[in-house]
Backbone as XML, in Angstrom:
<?xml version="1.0"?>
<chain id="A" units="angstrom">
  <residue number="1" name="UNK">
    <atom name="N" x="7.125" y="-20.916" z="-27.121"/>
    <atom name="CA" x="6.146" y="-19.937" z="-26.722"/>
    <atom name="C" x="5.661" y="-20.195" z="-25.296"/>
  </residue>
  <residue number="2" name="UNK">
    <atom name="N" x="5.638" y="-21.363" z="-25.130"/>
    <atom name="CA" x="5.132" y="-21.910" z="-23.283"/>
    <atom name="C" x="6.022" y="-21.459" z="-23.040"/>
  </residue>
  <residue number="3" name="UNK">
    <atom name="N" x="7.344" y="-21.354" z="-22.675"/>
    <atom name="CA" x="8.484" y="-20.880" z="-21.997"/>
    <atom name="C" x="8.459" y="-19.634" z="-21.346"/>
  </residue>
  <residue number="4" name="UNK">
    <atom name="N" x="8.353" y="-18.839" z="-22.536"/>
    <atom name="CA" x="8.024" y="-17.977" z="-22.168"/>
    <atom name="C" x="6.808" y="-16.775" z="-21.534"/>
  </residue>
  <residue number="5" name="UNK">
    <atom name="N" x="5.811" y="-17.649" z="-21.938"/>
    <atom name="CA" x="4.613" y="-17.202" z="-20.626"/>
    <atom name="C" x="5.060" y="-17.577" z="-19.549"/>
  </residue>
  <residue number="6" name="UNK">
    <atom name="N" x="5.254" y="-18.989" z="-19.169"/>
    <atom name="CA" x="5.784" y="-19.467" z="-17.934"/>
    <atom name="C" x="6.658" y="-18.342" z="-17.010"/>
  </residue>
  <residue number="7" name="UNK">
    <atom name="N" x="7.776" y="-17.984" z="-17.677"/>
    <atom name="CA" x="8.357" y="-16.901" z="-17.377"/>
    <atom name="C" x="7.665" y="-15.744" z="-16.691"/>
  </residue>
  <residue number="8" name="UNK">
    <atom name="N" x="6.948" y="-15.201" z="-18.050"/>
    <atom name="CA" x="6.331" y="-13.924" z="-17.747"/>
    <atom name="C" x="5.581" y="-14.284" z="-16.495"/>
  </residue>
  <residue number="9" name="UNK">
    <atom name="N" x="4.783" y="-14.918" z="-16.548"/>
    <atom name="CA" x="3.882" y="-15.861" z="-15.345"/>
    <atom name="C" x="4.740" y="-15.320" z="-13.782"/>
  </residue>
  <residue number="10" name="UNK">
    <atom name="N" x="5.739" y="-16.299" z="-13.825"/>
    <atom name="CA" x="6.570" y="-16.388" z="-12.568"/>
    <atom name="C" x="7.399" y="-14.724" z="-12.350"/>
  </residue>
  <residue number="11" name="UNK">
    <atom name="N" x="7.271" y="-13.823" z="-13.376"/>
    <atom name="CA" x="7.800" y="-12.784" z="-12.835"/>
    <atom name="C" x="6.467" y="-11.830" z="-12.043"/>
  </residue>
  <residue number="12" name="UNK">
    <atom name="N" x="5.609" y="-12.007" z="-12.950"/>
    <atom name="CA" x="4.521" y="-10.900" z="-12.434"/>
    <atom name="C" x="4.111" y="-11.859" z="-10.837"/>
  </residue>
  <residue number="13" name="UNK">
    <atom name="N" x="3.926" y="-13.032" z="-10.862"/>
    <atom name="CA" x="4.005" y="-13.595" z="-9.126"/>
    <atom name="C" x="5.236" y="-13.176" z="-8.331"/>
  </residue>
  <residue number="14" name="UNK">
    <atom name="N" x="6.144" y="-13.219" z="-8.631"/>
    <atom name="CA" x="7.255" y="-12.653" z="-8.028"/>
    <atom name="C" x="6.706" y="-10.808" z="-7.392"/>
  </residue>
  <residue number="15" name="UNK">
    <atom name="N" x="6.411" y="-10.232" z="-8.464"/>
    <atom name="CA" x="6.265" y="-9.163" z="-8.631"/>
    <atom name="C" x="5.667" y="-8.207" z="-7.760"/>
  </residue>
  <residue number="16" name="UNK">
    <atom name="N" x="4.304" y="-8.921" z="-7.859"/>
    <atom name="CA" x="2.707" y="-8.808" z="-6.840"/>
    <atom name="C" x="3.667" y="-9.325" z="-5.191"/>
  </residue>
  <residue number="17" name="UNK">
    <atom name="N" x="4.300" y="-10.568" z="-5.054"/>
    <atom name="CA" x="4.562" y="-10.929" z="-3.974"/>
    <atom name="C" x="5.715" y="-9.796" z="-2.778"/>
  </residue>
  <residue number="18" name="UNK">
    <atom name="N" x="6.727" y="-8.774" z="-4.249"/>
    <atom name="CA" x="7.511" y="-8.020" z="-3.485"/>
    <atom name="C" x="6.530" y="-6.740" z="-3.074"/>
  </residue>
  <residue number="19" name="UNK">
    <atom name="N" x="5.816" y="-6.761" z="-3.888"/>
    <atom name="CA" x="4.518" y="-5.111" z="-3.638"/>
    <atom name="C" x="3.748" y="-5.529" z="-2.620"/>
  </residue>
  <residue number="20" name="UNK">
    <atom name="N" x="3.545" y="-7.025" z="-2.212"/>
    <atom name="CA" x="2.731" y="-7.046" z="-0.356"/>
    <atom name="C" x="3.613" y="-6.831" z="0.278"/>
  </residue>
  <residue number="21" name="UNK">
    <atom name="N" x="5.098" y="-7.403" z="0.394"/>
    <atom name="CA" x="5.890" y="-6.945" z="1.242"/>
    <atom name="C" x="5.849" y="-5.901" z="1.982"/>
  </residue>
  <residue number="22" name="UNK">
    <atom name="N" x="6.320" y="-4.791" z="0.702"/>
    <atom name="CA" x="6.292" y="-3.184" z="0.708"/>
    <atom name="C" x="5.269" y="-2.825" z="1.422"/>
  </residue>
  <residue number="23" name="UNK">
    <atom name="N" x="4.121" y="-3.154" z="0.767"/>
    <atom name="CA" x="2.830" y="-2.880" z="1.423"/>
    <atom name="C" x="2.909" y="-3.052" z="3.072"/>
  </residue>
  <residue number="24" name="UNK">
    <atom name="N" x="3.307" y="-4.211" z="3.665"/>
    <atom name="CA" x="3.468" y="-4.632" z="4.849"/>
    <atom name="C" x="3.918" y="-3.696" z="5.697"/>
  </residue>
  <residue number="25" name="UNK">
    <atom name="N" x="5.208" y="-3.807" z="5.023"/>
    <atom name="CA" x="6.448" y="-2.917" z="5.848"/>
    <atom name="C" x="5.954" y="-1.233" z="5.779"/>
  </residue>
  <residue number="26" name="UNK">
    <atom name="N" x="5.679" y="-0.731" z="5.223"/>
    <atom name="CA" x="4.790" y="0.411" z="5.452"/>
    <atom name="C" x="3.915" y="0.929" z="6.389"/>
  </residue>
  <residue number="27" name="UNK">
    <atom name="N" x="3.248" y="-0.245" z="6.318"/>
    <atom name="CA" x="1.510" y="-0.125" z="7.315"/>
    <atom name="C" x="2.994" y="-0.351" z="8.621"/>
  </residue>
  <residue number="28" name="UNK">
    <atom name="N" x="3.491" y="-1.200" z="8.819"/>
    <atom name="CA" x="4.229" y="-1.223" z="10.083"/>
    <atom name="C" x="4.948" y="0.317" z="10.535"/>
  </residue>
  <residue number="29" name="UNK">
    <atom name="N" x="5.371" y="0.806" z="9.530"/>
    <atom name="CA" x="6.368" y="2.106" z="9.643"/>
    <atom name="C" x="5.318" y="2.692" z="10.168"/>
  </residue>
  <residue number="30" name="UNK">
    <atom name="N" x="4.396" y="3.093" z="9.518"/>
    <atom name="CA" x="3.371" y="4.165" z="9.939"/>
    <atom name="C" x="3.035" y="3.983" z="11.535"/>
  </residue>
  <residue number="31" name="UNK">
    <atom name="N" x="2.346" y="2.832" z="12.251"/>
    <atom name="CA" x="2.424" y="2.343" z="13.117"/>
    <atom name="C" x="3.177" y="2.513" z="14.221"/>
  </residue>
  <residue number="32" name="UNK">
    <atom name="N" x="4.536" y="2.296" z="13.442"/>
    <atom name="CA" x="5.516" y="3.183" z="14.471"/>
    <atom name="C" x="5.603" y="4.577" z="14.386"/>
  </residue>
  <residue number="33" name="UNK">
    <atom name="N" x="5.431" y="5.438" z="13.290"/>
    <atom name="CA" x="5.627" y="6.938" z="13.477"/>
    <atom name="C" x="4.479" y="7.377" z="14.730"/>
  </residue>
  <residue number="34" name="UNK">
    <atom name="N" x="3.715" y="6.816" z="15.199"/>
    <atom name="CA" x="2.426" y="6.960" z="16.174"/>
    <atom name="C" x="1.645" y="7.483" z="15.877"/>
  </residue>
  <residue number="35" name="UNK">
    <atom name="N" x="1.011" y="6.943" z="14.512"/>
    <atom name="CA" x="-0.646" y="6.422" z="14.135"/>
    <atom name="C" x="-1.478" y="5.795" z="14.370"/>
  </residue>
  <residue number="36" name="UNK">
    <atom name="N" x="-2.643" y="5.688" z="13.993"/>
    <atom name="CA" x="-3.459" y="5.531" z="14.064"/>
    <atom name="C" x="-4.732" y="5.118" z="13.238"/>
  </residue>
  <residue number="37" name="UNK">
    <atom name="N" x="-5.632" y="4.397" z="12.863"/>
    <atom name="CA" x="-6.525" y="3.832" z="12.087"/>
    <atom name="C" x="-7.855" y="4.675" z="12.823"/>
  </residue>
  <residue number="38" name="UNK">
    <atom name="N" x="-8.350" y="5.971" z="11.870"/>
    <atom name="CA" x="-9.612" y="6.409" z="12.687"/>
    <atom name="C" x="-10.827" y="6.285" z="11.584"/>
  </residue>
  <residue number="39" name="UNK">
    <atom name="N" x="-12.116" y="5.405" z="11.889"/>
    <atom name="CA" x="-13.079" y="4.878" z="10.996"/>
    <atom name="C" x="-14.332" y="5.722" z="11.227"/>
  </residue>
  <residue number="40" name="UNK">
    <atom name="N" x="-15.078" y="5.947" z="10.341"/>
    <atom name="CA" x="-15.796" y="7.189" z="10.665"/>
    <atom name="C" x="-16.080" y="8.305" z="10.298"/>
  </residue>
  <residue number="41" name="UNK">
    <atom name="N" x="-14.672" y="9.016" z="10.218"/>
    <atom name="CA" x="-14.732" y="10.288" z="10.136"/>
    <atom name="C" x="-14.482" y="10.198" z="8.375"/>
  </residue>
  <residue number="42" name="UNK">
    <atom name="N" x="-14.265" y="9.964" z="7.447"/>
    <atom name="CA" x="-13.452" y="10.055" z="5.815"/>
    <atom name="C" x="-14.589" y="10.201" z="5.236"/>
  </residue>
  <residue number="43" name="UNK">
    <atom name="N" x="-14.086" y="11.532" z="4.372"/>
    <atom name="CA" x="-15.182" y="12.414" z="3.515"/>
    <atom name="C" x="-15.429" y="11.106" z="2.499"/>
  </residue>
  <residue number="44" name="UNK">
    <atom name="N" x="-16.404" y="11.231" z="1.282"/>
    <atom name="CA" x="-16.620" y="10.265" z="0.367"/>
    <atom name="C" x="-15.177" y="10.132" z="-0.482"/>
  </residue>
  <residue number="45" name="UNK">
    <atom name="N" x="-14.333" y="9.174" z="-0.331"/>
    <atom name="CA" x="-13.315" y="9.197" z="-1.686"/>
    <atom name="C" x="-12.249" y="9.545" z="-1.115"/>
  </residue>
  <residue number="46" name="UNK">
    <atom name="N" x="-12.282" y="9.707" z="0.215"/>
    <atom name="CA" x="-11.025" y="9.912" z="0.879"/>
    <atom name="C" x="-10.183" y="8.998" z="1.534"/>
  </residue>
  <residue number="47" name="UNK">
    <atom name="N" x="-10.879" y="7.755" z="1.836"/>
    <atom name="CA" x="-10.587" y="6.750" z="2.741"/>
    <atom name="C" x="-8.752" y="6.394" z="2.253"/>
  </residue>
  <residue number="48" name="UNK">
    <atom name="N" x="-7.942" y="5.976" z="3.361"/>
    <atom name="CA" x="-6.593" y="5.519" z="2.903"/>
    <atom name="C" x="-6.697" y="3.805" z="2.553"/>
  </residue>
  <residue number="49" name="UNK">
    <atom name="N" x="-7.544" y="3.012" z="2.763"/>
    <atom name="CA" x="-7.329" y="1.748" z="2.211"/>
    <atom name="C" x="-8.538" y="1.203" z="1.996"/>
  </residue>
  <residue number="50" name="UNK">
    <atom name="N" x="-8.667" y="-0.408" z="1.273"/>
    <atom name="CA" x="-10.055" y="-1.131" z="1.578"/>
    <atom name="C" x="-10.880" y="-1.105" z="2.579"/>
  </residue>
  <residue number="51" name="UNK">
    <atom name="N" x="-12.196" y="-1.102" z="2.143"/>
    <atom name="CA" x="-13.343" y="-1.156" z="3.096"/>
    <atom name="C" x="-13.824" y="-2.769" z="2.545"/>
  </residue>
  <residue number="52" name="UNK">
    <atom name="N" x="-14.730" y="-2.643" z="3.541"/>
    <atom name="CA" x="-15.469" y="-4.292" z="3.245"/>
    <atom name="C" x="-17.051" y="-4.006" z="1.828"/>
  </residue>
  <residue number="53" name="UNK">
    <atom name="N" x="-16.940" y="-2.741" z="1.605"/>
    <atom name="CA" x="-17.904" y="-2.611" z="0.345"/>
    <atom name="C" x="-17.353" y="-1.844" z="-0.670"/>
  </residue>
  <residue number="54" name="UNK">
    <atom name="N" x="-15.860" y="-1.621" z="-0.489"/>
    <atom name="CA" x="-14.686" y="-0.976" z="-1.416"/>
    <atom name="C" x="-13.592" y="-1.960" z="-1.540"/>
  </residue>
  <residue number="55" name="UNK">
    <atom name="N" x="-13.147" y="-1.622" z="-2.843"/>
    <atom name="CA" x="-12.042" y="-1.966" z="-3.475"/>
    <atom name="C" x="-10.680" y="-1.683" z="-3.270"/>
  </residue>
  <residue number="56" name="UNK">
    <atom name="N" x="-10.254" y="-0.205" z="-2.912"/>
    <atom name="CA" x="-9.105" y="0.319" z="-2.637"/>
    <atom name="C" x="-9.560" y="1.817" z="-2.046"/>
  </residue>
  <residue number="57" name="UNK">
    <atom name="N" x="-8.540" y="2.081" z="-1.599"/>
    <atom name="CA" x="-8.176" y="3.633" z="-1.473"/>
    <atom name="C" x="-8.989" y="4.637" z="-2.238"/>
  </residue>
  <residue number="58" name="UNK">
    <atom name="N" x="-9.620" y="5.160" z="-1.408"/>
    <atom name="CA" x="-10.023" y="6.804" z="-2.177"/>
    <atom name="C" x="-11.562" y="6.317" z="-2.692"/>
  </residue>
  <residue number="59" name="UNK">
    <atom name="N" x="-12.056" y="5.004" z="-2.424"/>
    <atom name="CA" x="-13.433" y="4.736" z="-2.902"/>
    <atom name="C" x="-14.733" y="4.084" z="-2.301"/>
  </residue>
  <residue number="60" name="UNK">
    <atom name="N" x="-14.681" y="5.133" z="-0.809"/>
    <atom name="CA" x="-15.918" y="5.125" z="-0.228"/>
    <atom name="C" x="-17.210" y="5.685" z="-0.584"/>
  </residue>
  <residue number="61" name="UNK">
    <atom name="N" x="-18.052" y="5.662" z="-0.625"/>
    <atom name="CA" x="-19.074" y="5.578" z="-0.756"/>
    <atom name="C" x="-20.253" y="7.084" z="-0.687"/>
  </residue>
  <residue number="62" name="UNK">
    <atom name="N" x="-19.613" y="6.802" z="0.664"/>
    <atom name="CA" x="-20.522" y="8.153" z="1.407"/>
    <atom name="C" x="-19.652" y="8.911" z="2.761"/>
  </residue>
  <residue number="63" name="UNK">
    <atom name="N" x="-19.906" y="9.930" z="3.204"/>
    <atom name="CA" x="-19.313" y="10.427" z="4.238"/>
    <atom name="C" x="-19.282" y="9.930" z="5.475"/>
  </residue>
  <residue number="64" name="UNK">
    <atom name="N" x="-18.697" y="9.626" z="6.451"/>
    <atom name="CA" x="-18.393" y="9.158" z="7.736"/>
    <atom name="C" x="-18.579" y="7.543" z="7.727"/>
  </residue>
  <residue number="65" name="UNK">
    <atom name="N" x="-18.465" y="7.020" z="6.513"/>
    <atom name="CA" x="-19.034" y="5.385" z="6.500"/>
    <atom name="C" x="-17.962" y="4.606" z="7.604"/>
  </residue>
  <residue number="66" name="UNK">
    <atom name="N" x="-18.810" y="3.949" z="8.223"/>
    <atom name="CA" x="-18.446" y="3.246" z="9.535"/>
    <atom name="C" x="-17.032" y="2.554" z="8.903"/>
  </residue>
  <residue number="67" name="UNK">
    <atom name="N" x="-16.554" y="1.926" z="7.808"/>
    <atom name="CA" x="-15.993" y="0.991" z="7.912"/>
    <atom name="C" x="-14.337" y="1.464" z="7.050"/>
  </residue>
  <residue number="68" name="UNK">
    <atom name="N" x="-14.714" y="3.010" z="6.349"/>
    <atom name="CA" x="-13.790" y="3.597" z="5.640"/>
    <atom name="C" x="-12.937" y="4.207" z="7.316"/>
  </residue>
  <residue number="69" name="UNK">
    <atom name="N" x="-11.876" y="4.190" z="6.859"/>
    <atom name="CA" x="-10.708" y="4.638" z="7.613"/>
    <atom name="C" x="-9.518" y="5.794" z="7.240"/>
  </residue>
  <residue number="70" name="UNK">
    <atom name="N" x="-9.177" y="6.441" z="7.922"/>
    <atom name="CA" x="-7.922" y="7.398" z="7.467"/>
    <atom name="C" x="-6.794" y="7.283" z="8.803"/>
  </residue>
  <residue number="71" name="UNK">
    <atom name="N" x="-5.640" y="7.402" z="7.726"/>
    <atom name="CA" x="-4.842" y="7.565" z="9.347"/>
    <atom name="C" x="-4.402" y="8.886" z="10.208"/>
  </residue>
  <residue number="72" name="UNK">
    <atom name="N" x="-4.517" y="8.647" z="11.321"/>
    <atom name="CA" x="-4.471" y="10.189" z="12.289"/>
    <atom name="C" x="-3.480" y="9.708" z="13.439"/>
  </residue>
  <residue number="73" name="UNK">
    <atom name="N" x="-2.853" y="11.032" z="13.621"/>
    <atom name="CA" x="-1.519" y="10.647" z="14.715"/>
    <atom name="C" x="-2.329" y="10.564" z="16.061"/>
  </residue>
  <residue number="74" name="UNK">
    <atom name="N" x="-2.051" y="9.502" z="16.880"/>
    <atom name="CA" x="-2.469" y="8.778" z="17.799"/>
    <atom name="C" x="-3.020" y="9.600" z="18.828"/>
  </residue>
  <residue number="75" name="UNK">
    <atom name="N" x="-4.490" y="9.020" z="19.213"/>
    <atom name="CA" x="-5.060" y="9.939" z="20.520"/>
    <atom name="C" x="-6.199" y="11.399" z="19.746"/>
  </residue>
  <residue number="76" name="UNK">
    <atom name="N" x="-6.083" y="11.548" z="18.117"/>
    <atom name="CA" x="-6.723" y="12.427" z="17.343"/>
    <atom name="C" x="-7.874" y="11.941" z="16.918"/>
  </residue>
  <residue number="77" name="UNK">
    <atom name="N" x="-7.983" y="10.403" z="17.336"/>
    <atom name="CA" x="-9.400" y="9.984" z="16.615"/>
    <atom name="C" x="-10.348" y="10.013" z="18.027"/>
  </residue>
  <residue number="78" name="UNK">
    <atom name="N" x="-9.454" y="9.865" z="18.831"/>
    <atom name="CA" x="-10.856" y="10.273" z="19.997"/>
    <atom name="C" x="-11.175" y="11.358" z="20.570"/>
  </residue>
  <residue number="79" name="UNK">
    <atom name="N" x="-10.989" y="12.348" z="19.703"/>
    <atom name="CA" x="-11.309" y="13.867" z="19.770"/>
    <atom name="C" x="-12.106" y="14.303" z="19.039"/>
  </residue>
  <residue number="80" name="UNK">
    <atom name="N" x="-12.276" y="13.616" z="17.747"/>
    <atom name="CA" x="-12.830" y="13.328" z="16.259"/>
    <atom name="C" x="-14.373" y="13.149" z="16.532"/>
  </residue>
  <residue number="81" name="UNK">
    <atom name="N" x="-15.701" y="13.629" z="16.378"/>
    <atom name="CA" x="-17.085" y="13.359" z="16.383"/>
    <atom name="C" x="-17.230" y="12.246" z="15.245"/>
  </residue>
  <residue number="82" name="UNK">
    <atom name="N" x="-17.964" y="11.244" z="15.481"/>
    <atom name="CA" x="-17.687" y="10.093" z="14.551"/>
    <atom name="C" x="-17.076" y="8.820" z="14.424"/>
  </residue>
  <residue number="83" name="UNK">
    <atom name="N" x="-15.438" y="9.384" z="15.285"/>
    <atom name="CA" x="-14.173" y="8.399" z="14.876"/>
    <atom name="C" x="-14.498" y="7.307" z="16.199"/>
  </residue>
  <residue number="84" name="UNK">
    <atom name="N" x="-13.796" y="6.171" z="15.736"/>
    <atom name="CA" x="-14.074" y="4.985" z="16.245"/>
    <atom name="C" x="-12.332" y="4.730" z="15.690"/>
  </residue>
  <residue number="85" name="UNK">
    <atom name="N" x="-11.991" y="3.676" z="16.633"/>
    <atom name="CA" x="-11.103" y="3.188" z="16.379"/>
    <atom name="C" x="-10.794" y="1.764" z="15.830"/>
  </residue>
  <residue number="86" name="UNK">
    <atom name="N" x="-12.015" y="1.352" z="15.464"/>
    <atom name="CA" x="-12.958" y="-0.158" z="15.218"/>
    <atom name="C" x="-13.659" y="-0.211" z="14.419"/>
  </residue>
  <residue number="87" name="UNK">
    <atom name="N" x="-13.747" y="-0.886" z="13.199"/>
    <atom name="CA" x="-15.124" y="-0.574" z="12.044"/>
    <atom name="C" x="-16.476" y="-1.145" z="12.860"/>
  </residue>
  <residue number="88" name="UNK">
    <atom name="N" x="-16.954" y="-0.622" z="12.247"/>
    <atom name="CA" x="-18.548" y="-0.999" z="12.810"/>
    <atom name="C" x="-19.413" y="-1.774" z="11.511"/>
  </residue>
</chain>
């Protein structure tokens, strides 16, 4: 029966470890398509990733919260009333 938790164990670490990858290589792609990180402007529940008083994606708080972010093709967040390119 240890054996096999052990197992299960070492697959779900395996698992989690190929989904940061992905994760990685993504945020990089985007980066290159010529994006942008604009903080500020994201309706409540819209945000694309963690905030420092959120958990994940889609669970900000309130409207324009300094620290929620969305991504915008480059040079659109400083056109944006609000957007910062920097959490505050």
């Amino acid at each position: 029966m240890k054996k096999t938790t052990n197992i299960a164990l070492a697959s779900a670490v395996t698992g989690l470890l190929a989904l940061a990858g992905t994760a990685m290589t993504a945020s990089t792609a985007v980066a290159a398509e010529g994006k942008e990180k604009c903080y500020g402007v994201v309706k409540a529940g819209k945000n694309d990733c963690a905030t420092k008083t959120s958990s994940c994606a889609g669970t900000s708080k309130t409207d324009g919260q300094k620290d929620a972010f969305v991504m915008v093709p480059k040079g659109l967040c400083d056109r944006l009333v609000g957007g910062d390119k920097e959490a505050k």
